[in-house]
C-alpha angles and dihedrals in degrees: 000000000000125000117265080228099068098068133033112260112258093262089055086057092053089039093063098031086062098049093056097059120116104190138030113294137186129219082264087065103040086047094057095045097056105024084175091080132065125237085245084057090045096053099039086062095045099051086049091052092052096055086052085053086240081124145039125195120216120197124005131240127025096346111041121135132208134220143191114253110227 
């Protein structure tokens, strides 16, 4: 088995991949970004980042986007 060490935890992955992002993105592209982690992982970040103002959500429903806040 390999150490933990080694590799970023999976919410550190989402967490980058989000803060790269340019534009605005939905779950779909950050899921398909970072397959390691599970859509439950992928909102739970997101809605951390959100309450540290990392991250702004625009719409609502199915087909809400996110974007980084600058």
């Amino acid at each position: 088995m390999g150490s933990a060490a080694a590799r970023p935890a999976k919410s550190d992955l989402v967490r980058q991949a989000v803060l790269a992002q340019v534009e605005q993105f939905t779950l779909g592209d950050l899921a398909a970004q970072v397959p390691v982690a599970g859509p439950q992982l992928i909102k739970k970040v997101l809605a951390e980042m959100k309450q540290q103002g990392t991250v702004r959500l625009v719409g609502r429903g199915r087909g809400a986007r996110r974007e980084v806040v600058q």
